[in-house]
C-alpha positions in Angstrom: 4.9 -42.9 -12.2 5.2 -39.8 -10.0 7.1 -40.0 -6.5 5.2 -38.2 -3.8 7.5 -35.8 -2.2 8.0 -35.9 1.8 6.5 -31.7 2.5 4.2 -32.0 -0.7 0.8 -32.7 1.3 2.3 -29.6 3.6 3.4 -27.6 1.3 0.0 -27.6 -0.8 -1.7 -26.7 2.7 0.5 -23.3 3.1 0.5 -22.6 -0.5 -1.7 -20.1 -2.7 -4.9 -22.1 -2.5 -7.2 -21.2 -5.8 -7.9 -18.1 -7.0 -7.0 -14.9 -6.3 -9.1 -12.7 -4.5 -10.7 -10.1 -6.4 -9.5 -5.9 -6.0 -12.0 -4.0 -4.0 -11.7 -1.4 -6.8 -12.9 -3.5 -9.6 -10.1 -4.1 -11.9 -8.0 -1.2 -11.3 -4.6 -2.3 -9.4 -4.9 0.6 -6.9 -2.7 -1.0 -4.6 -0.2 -1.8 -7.5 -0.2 1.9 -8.1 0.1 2.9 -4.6 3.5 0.9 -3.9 4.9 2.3 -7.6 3.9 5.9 -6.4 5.6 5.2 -2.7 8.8 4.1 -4.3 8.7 7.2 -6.8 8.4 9.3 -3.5 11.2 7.5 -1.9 13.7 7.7 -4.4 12.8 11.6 -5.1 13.6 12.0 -1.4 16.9 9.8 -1.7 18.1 12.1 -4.0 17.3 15.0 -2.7 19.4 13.8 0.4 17.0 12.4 2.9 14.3 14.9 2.2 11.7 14.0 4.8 8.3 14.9 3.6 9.0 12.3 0.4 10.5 10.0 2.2 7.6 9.8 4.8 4.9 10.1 1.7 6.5 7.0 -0.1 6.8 4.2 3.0 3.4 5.4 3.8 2.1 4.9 0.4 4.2 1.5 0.0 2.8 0.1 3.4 -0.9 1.0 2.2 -0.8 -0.9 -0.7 1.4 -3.7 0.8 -1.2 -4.0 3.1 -4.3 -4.0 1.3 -3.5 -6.6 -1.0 -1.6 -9.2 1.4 -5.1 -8.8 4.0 -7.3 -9.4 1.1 -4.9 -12.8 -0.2 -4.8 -13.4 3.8 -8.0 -13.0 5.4 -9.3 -14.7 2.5 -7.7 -18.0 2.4 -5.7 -17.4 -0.5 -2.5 -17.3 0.7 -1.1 -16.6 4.8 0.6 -13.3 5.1 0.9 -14.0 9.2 4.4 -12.9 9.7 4.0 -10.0 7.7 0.3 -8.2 9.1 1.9 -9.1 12.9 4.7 -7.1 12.4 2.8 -3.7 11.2 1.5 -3.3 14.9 4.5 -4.3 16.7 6.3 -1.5 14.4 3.9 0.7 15.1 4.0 -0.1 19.5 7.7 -0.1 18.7 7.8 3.4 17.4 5.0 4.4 19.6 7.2 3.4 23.0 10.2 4.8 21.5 8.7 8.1 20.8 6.8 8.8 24.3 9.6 6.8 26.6 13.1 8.1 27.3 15.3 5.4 26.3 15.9 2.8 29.4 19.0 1.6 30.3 18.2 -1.9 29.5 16.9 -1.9 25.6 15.3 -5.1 26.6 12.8 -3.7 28.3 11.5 -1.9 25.0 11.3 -5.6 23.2 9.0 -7.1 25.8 5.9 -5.3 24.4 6.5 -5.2 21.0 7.4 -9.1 20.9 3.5 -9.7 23.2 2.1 -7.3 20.6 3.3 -9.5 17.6 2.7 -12.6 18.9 -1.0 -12.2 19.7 -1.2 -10.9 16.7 0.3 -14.0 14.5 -1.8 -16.2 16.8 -4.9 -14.2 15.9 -3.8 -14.1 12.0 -2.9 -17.8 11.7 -5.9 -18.6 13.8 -8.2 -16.2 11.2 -6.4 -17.5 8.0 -6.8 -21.3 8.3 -10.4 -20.6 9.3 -10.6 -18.9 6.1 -8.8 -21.9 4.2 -11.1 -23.9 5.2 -13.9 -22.1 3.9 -12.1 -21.4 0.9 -11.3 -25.2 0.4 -14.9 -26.0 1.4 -16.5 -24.0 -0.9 -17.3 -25.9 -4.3 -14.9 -24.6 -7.3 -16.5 -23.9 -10.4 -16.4 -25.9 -13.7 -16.5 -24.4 -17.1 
């Protein structure tokens, strides 16, 4: 006789729910490539001392194919990435406000933003995601 475990019912909520979502590109792992490419171009440019071009080239390569395949698993249902997609626009205000605004004397004042920017966001996200779940757990699996 199994005993039911006290986060099981909670932990099968947040959990990977079903399959995973299919690639847009059929059944080439572009985004697999993309983040093995973007590290490639980041260690060429650690070894070449900081070189900036490569360095540049590979996060942007690893963040494009981070991205695409945590919002397909998230804005399906599959599995939440909330934490994760809020934070790529608070970055980006982040670097956005620190690149057009001379530095204030209380840094503070540079978190404000970026801390509304990501919470919307995860509230969007979550919000998005379980209405996704749902769909995705109300949609009839099929049997071989």
């Amino acid at each position: 006789m199994e005993q039911s475990r006290p986060g099981a019912a909670r932990g099968a909520q947040l959990g990977a729910y079903g399959e995973r979502p299919p690639g847009p590109f059929g059944g080439l792992p572009i985004s697999e490539f993309a983040i093995l490419a973007g590290v490639v171009a980041l260690v060429f440019g650690i070894i070449r001392h900081g070189s900036g071009p490569a360095l540049v080239i590979g996060v942007v390569l690893c963040l494009f194919g981070v991205l695409e395949f945590t919002a397909r698993e998230h804005f399906s249902g599959y599995r939440s990435h909330t934490v994760l997609l809020a934070a790529v626009p608070a970055v980006a205000v982040e670097f956005l406000i620190a690149f057009t605004v001379d530095t204030p004397v209380v840094r503070v004042v540079l978190l404000a933003p970026v801390v509304a920017v990501f919470a919307v966001c995860a509230w969007f996200l979550r919000k998005r995601f379980l209405a996704a779940r749902q769909r995705r757990i109300a949609k009839p699996t099929k049997t071989a």
